[in-house]
C-alpha positions as CSV (number, residue, x, y, z in Angstrom):
1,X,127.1,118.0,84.8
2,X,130.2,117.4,82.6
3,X,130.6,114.2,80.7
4,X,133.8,113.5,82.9
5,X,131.6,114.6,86.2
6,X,129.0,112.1,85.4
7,X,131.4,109.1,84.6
8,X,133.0,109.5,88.1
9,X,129.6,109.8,89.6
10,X,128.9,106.3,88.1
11,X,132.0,104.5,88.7
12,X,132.2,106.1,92.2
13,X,128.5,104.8,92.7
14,X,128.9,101.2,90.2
15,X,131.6,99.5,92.6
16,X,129.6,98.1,95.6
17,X,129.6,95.1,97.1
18,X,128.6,91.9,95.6
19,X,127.4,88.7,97.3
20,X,126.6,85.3,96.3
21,X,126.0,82.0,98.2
22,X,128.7,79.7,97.6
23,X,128.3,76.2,96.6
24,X,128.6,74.0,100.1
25,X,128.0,70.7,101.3
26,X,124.2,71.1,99.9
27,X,120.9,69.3,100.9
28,X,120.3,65.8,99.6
29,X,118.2,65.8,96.7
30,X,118.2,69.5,95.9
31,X,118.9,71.1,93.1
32,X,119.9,74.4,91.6
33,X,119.3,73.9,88.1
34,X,115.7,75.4,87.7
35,X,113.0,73.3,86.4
36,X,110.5,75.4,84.2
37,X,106.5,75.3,84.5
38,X,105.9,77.0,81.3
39,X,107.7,79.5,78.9
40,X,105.1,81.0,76.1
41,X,107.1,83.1,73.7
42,X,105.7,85.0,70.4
43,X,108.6,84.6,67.4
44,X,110.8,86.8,68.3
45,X,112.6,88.5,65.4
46,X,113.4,87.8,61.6
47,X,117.0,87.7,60.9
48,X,119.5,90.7,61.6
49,X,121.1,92.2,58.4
50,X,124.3,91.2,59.2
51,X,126.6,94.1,57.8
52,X,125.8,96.9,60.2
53,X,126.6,94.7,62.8
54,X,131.0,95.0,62.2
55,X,130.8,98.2,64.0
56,X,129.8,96.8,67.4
57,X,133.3,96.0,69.2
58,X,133.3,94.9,72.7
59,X,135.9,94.4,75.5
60,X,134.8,92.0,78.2
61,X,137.1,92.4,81.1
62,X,136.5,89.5,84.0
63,X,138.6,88.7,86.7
64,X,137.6,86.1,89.0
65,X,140.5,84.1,90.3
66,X,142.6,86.6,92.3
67,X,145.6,85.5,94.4
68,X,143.9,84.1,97.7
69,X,147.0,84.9,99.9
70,X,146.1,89.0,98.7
71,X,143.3,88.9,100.7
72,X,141.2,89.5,97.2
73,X,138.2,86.8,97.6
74,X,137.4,84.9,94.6
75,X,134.7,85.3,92.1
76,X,132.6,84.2,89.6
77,X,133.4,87.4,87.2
78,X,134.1,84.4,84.7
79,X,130.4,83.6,84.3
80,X,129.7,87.3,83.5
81,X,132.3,87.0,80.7
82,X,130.6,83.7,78.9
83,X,127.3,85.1,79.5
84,X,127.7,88.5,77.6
85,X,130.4,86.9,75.2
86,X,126.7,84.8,74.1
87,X,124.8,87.7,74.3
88,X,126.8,89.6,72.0
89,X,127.2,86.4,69.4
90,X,123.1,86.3,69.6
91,X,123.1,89.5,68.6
92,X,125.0,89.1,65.3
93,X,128.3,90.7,66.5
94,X,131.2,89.3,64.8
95,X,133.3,86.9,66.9
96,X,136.3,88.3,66.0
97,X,135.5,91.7,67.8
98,X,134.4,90.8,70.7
99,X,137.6,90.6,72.9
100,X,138.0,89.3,76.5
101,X,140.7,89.8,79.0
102,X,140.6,87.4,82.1
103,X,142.5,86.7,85.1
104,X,146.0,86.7,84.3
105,X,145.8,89.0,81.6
106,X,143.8,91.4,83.5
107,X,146.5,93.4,85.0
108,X,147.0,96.8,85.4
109,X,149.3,96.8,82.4
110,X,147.1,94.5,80.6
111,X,143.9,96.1,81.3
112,X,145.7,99.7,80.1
113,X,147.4,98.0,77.1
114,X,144.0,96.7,75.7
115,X,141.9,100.4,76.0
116,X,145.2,102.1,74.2
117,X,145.0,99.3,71.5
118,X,140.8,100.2,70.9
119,X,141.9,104.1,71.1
120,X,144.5,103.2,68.2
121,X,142.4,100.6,65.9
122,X,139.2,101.6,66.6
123,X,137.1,103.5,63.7
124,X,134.7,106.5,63.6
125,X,130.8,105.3,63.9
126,X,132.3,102.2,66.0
127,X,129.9,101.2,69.2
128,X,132.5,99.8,71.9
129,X,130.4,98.1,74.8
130,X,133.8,97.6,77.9
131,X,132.2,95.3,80.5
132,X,133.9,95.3,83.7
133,X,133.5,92.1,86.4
134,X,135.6,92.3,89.0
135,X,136.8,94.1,92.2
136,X,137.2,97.9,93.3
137,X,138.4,99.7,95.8
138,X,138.3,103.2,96.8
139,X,141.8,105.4,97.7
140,X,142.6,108.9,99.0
141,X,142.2,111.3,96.2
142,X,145.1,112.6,94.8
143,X,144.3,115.8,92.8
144,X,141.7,117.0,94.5
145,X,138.5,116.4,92.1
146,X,136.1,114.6,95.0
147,X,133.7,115.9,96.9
148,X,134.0,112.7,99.0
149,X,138.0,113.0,99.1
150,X,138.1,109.4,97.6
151,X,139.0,108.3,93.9
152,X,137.6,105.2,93.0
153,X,139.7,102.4,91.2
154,X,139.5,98.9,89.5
155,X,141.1,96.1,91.2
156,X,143.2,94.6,88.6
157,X,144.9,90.8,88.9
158,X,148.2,91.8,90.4
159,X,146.8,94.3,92.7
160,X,149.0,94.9,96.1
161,X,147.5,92.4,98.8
162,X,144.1,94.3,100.6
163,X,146.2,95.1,103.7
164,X,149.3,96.8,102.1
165,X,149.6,101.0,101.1
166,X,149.9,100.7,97.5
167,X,147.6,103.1,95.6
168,X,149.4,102.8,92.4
169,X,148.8,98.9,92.1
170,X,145.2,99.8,91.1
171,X,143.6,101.4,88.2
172,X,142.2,104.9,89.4
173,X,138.8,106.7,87.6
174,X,141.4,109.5,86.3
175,X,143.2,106.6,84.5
176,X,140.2,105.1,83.3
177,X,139.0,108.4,82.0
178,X,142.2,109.3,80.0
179,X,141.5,106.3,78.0
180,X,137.9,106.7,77.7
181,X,138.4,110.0,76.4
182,X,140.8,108.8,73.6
183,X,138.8,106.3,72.6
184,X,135.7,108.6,72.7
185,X,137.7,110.9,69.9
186,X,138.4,108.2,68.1
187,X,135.0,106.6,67.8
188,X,133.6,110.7,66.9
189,X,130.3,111.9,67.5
190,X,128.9,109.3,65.1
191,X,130.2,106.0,67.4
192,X,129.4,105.1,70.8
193,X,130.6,104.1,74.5
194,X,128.5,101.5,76.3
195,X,130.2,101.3,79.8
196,X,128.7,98.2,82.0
197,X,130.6,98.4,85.8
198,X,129.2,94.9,87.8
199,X,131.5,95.3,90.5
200,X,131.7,96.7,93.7
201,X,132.5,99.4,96.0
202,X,134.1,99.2,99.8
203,X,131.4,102.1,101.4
204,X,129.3,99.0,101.5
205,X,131.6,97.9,104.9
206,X,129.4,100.7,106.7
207,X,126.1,98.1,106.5
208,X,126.3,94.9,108.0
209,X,129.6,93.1,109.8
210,X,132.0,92.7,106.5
211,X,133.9,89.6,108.3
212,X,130.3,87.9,107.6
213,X,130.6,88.6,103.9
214,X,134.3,87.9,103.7
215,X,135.8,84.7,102.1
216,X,134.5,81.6,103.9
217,X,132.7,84.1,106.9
218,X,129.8,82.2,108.3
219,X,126.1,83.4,108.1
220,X,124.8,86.4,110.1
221,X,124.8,85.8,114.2
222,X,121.7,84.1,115.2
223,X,120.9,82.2,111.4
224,X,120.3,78.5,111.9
225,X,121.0,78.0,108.2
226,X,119.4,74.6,106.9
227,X,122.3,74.5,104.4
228,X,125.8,74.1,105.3
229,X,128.5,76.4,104.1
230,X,125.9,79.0,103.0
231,X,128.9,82.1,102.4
232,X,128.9,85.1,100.6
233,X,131.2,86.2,97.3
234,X,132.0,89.9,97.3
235,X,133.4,92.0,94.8
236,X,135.2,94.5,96.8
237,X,133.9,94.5,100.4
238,X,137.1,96.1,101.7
239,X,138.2,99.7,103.4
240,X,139.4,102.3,101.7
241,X,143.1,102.8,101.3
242,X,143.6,105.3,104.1
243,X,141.6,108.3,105.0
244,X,139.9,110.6,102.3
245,X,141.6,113.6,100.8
246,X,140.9,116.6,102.8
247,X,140.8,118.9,100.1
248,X,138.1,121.2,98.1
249,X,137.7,120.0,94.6
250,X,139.0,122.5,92.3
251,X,137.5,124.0,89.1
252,X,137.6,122.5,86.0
253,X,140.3,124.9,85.0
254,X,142.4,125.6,87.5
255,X,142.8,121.3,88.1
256,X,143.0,120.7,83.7
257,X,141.6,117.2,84.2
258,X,140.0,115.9,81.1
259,X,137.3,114.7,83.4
260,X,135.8,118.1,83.5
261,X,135.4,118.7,79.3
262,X,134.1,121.8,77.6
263,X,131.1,122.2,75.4
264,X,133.6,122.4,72.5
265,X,135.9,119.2,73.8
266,X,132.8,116.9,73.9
267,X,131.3,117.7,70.5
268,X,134.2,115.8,69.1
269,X,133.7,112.8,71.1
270,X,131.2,109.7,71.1
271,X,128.1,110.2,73.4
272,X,128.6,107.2,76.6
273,X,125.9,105.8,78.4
274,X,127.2,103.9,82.0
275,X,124.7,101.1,83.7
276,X,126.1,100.8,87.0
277,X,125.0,97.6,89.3
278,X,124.2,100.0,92.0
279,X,124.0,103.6,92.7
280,X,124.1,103.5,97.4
281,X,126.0,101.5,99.5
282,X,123.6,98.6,99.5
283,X,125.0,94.9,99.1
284,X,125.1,93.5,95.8
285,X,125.0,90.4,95.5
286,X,126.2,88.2,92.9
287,X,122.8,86.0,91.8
288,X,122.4,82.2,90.9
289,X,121.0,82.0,86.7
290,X,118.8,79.3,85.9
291,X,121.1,77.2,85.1
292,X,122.9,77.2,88.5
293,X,125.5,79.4,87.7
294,X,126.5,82.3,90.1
295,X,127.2,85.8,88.3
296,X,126.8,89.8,88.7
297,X,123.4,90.9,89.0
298,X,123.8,93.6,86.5
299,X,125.6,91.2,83.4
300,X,122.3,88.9,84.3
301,X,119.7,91.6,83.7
302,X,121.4,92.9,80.6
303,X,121.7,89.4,79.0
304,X,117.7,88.6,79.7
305,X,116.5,91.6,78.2
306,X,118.6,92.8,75.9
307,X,117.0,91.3,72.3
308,X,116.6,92.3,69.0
309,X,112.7,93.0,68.9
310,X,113.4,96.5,68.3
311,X,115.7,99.4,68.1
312,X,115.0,101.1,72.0
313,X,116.8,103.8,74.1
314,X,119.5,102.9,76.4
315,X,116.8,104.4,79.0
316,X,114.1,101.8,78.0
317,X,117.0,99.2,78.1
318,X,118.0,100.6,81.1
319,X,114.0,99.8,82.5
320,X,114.0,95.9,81.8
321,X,117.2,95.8,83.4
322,X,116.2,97.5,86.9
323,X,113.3,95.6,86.4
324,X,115.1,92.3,85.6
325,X,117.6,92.8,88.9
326,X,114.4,94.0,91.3
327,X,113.3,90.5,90.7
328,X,117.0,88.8,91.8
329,X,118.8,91.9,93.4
330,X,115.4,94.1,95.0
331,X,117.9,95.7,97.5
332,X,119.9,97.5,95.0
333,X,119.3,100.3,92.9
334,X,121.1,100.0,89.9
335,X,122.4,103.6,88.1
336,X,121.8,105.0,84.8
337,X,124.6,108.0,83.2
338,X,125.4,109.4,80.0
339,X,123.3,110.2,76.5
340,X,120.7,107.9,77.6
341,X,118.0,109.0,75.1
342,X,120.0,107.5,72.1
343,X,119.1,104.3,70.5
344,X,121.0,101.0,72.2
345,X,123.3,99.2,70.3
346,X,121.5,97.0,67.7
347,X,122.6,94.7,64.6
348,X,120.9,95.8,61.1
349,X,117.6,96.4,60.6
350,X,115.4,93.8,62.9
351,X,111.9,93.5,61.7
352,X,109.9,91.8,64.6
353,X,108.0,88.7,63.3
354,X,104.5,90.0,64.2
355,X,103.1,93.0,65.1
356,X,102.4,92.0,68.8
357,X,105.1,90.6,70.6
358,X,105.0,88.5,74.4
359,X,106.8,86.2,76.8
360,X,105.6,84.7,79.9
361,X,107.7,82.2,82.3
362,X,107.0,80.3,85.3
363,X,110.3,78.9,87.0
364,X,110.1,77.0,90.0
365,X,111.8,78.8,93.4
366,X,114.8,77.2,94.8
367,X,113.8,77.6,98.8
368,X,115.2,75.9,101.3
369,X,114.2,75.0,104.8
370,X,114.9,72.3,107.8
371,X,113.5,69.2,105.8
372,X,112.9,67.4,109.6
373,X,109.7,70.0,110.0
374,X,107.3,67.3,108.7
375,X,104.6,69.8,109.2
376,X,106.4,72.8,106.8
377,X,107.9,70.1,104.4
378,X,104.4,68.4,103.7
379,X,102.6,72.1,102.8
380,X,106.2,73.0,100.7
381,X,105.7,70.0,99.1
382,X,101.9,70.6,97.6
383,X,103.2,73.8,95.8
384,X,104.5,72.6,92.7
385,X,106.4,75.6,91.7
386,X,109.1,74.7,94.9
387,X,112.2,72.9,94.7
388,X,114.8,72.1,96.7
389,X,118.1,74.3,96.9
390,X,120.9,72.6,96.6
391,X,123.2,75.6,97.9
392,X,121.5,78.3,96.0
393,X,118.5,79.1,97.1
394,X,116.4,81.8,96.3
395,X,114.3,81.7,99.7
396,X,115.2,80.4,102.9
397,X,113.1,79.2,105.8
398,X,114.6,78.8,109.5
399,X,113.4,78.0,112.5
400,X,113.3,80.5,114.9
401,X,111.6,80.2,119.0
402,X,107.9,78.9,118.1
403,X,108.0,80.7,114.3
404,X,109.5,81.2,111.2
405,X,112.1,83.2,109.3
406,X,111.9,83.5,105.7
407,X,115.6,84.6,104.1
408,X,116.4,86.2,100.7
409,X,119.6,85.2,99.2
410,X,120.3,88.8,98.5
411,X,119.3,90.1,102.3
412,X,121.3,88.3,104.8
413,X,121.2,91.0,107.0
414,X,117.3,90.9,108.0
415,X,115.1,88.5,107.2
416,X,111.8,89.3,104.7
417,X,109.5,88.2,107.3
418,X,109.3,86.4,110.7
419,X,107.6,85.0,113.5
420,X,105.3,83.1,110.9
421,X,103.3,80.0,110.9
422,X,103.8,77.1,108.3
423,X,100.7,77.7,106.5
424,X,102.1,81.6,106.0
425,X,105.3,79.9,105.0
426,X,103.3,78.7,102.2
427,X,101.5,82.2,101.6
428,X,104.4,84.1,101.3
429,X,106.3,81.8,99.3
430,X,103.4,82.1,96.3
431,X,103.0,85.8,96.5
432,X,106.7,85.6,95.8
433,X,106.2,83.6,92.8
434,X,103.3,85.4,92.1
435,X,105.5,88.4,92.2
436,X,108.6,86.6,89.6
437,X,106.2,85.6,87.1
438,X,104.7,89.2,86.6
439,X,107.9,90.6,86.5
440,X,108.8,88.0,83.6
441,X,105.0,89.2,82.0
442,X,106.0,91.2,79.0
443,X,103.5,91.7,75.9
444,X,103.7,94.8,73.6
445,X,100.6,95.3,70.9
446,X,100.0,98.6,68.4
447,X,96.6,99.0,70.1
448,X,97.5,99.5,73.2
449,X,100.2,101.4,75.1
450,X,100.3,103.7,78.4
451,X,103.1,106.9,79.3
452,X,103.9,106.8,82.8
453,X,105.0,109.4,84.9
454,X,105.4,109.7,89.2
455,X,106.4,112.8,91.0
456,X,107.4,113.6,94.2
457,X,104.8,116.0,95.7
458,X,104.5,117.5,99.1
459,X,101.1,117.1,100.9
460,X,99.3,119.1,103.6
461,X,96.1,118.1,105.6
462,X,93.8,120.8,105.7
463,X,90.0,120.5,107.4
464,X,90.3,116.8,106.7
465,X,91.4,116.3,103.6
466,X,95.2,116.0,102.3
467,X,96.1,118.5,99.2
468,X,99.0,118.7,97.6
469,X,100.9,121.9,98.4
470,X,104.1,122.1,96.3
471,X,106.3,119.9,93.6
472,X,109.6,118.8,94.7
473,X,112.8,118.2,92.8
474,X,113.8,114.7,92.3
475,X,115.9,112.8,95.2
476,X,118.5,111.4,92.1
477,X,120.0,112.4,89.1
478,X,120.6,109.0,87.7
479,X,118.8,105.8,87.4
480,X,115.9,104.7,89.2
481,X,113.5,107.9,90.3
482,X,113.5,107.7,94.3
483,X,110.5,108.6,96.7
484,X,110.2,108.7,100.6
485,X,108.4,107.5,103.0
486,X,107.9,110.8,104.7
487,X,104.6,111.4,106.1
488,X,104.2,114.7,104.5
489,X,105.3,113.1,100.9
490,X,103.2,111.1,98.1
491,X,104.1,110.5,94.4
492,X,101.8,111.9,91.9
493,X,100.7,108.7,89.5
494,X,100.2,110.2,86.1
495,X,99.1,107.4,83.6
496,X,97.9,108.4,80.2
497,X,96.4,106.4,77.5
498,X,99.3,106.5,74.0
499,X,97.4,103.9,72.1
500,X,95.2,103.9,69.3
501,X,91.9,102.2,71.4
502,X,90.1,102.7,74.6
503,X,92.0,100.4,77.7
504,X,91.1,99.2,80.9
505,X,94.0,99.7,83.4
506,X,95.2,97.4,86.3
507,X,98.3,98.3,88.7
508,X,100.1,95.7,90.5
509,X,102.5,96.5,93.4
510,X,105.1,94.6,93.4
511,X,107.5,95.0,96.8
512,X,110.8,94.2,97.3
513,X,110.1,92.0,100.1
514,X,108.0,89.5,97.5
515,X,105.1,90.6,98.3
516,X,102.3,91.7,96.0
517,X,98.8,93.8,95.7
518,X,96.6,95.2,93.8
519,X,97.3,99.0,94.0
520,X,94.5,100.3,91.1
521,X,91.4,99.9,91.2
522,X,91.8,100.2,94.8
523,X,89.7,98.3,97.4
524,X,86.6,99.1,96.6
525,X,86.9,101.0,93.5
526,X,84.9,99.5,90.3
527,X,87.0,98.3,87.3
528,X,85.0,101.0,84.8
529,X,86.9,104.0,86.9
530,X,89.7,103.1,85.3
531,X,88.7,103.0,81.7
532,X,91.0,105.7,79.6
533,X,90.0,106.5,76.2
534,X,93.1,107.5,74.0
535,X,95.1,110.1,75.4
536,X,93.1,110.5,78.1
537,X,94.8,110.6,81.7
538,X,94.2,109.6,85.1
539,X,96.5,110.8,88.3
540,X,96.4,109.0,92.0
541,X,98.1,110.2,94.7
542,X,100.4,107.4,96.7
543,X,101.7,106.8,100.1
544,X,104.9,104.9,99.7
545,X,105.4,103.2,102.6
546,X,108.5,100.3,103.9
547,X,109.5,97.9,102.8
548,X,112.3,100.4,101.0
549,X,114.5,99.2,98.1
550,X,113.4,99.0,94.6
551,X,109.5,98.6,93.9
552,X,107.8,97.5,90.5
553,X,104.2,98.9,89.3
554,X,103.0,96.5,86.8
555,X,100.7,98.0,84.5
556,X,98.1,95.6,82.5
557,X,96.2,97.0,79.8
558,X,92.9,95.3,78.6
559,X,89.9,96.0,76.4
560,X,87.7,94.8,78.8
561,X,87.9,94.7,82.9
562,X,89.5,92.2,84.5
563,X,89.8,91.2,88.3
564,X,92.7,90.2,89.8
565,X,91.7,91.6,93.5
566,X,89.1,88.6,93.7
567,X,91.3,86.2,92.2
568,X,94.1,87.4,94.9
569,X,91.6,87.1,97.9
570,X,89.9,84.2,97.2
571,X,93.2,82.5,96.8
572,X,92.2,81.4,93.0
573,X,88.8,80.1,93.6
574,X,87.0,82.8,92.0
575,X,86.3,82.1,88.1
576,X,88.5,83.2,85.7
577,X,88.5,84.3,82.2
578,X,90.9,86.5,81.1
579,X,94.3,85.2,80.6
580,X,95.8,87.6,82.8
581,X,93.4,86.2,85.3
582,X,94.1,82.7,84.5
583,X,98.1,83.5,85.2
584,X,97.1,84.6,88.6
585,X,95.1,81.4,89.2
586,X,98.1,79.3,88.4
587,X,99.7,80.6,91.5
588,X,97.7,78.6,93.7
589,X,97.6,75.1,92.2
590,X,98.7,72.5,94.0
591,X,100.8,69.5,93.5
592,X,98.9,66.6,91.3
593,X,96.2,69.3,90.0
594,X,95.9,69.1,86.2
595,X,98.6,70.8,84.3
596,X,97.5,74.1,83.3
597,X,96.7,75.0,79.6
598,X,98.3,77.6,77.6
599,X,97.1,80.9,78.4
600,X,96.5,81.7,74.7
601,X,98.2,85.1,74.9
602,X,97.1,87.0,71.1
603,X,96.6,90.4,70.4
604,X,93.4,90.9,71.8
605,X,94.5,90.2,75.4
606,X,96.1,93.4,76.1
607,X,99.6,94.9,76.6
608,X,101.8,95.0,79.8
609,X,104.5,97.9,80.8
610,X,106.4,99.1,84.4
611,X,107.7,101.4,85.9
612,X,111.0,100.9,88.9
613,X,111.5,103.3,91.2
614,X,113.5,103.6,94.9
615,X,111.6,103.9,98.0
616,X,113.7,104.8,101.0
617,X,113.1,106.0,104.8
């Protein structure tokens, strides 16, 4: 696929809805600001040479307060500003070049002005990182270049109101690439082009009732909401401009867009990498931070794990971040384009502080439920990793006939699970912090290390046994790796052993409905079966099964065995040594139990990694 080809792909995919609960009247007494359990970090990182770090430029576009009478709802496109603006400056990049442009200088004009400017002052070996926060639309093509007969465009500040024909009030993809191709000569084969898109796209109108998502809409039809004004912020969320384009795309030479670039053209140009906040037509919903502040899913993830420990690919990058939004966002996939095999943009030469590296976080859940159900409120109120929401939570609990509902802020459409009883209120509620604190489990150690691989296979049953019959080709081309749950399907696990000393390996499962188990060993299977010595492999077939959306395999790697299974069913009763054992346990303490002790994380614990993927019906 051309470089032009793949940039469309991405912004045609990137622009999907995005949904946040607003603040509202509240519940008395809650509170959005998250309280921490524990945070146990190893030093970081030494100092960044500071020189190198000149050639990193950024342009952070945001634009938040559109005019209300357009028919353009309001967001919080400011937030993801600030929060990459800090990012940037922790990161050693000069203040003076990182530049913004929000609101009211966000127009069309503006937001054209400001790439010219770049394509003029810019200098060869320059990495440019363009964030954009903010609405998009999609209009009729008009040359002919989509397979889907739309072009997709950026919704700049003085965009035409949502209900009037005005296609040139926005800023088409053709545009967009015109400029990015000017400022990709400039930079030269030696610079770069980090493109971050946390915005939104109208094909999401085809899922769900869009007047429900719409400025001051009301929750979903039969949600007894136990906070007032719970609504939805979307980025986008409205139809197309008229009917798509009914005409075949034309080749690249016959149309002479510079979308469509020759082998010769792009030798010239700096390589691009695009993260796009979702690659379907899934919402996207803008997330609450820690701090209480409401954002794009996408700018969150890349500001949580983008550091300076070490020089990585924009593909391992590009991990951390799905990971990061499967544990806010699970019901988007976010999409990866470009020369993604290249190192990420990084600030001198960072030397890590020691030669084993971890971080482990335990942040109370903001949940919310109907605080006159004395019977759910006293069992909430022994786990001591709940709070209570304010207007952001990140579970909610209704009443619903003679059972429960339990709500994600980021699926408003169906709730995670229902008809359930107070006590598996409680259950569910700690398998989803179970679930956030593994997905904020990182440690990284020279002895040990895993590769990772899954493959879509095809599977037969023949005289009582299934056996794979074929390979088959991939279901994406960009980001996240997607599997079915077709009956005749399974992916082929592949883990293989890259470090130095023998490892005992433990898969978790983690599903995007917050649930958790442990897939390897499997029920049954002694810990000793999964011993690897180095580079030795193991492979496991897998049903993937619902719920769909995107799924986390947490890998642990110890020298010695550990059990989590038994810590898991005997609800933390069983004894535990190991301090990945010990996190488990801390899962189901109660309220006015000791306070836990440090879990003494060092070297000889082990090493953690993960692997995202898309599972779909």
């Amino acid at each position: 696929m051309s470089a032009k080809a793949c940039l469309l792909l991405v912004l045609l995919l990137s622009q999907f809805l995005a949904c946040s609960v607003r603040p509202g009247s509240g519940v008395q007494g809650g509170n959005d600001v998250v309280q921490l359990l524990w945070a146990e970090h190893s030093p970081s990182v030494l100092p960044a040479d500071s020189g190198p770090c000149a050639k990193v430029v950024a342009l952070l576009i945001g634009i938040s307060q559109y005019n209300a009478a357009s028919g353009w709802e309001v967001l919080n496109a400011q937030n993801d500003v600030a929060l990459m603006t800090a990012t940037l400056l922790k990161h050693g990049v000069k203040r003076g070049n990182i530049h913004t442009l929000t609101d009211q200088q966000a127009t069309k004009a503006g937001i054209e002005r400001a790439l010219k400017t770049l394509a003029d002052t810019l200098q060869q070996g320059n990495q440019l990182i363009v964030l954009y926060a903010g609405h998009a639309r999609q209009l009729p093509d008009d040359n002919g270049d989509e397979t889907d007969g739309y072009d997709e465009a950026l919704v700049p500040y003085d965009a035409p109101p949502v209900s009037q024909n005005q296609p040139d009030g926005y800023l088409r993809d053709d545009e967009l690439n015109r400029h990015f191709t000017q400022i990709r000569a400039t930079l030269g084969p030696t610079g770069s082009l980090w493109l971050l898109f946390d915005a939104c796209h109208s094909q999401t109108l085809n899922r769900g009732n869009p007047v429900e998502r719409r400025h001051g809409g009301g929750n979903p039809a039969g949600m007894q909401s136990s906070i007032k004004q719970m609504t939805s912020h979307v980025r986008g969320g409205v139809e197309p401009l008229g009917e798509p384009a009914r005409r075949s795309i034309r080749r690249a030479a016959a149309s002479g867009s510079d979308w469509y670039e020759t082998p010769s053209a792009t030798g010239s140009l700096a390589p691009y990498v695009l993260f796009a906040a979702t690659t379907d037509g899934g919402p996207n919903f803008e997330t609450t931070d820690a701090s209480g502040q409401s954002l794009g899913p996408l700018t969150r993830a890349v500001g949580e794990v983008w550091d300076n420990e070490s020089r990585v690919t924009y593909r391992d990058l590009f991990t951390r971040v799905a990971a990061a939004m499967a544990r806010f966002a699970p019901y988007q996939r976010p999409g990866l384009e470009g020369n993604a095999d290249l190192p990420a943009p990084g600030c001198g030469s960072v030397k890590a502080a020691s030669t084993w590296l971890y971080s482990t976080t335990g942040e109370r859940l903001r949940v919310a439920w109907p605080r006159n159900d004395a019977d759910l409120t006293k069992r909430l109120s022994d786990l001591p990793f709940v709070q209570i929401a304010a207007t952001h939570p990140d579970l909610r609990i209704d009443r619903r006939n003679r059972g429960y509902q339990l709500w994600s802020a980021t699926q408003q459409t169906n709730p995670l699970a229902q008809n359930l009883s107070f006590a598996d209120c409680a259950e569910r509620i700690r398998q989803y912090f179970a679930r956030t604190v593994l997905l904020q489990l990182h440690q990284t150690t020279p002895d040990f290390g895993v590769r990772v691989t899954m493959q879509r296979v095809a599977v037969q049953t023949k005289q009582g046994h299934t056996v794979v019959t074929d390979s088959l080709p991939n279901l994406t081309a960009t980001g996240l790796p997607v599997f079915s749950t077709a009956p005749n399907e399974r992916a082929l696990l592949t883990l293989t052993n890259t470090g130095p000393k023998t490892a005992y390996l433990t898969v978790i499962d983690l599903l995007p409905d917050g649930t958790l188990h442990v897939l390897l060993p499997g029920d049954g299977e002694p810990a000793t079966a999964y011993r690897l010595l180095p580079g030795q492999s193991l492979q496991r077939r897998i049903r993937l099964k619902e719920p769909t959306g995107a799924e986390v395999y947490k890998i642990l790697l110890t020298p010695d065995p550990i059990d989590l299974r038994t810590v898991l069913q005997t609800r933390g009763n069983a004894p535990a040594q190991h301090p990945y054992e010990l996190l488990f346990q801390r899962t189901y303490t109660t309220r006015g139990m000791p306070q836990t002790a440090p879990l003494s994380l060092s070297e000889q614990t082990g090493a953690t990694d993960e692997v995202v993927f898309w599972v779909k019906n």
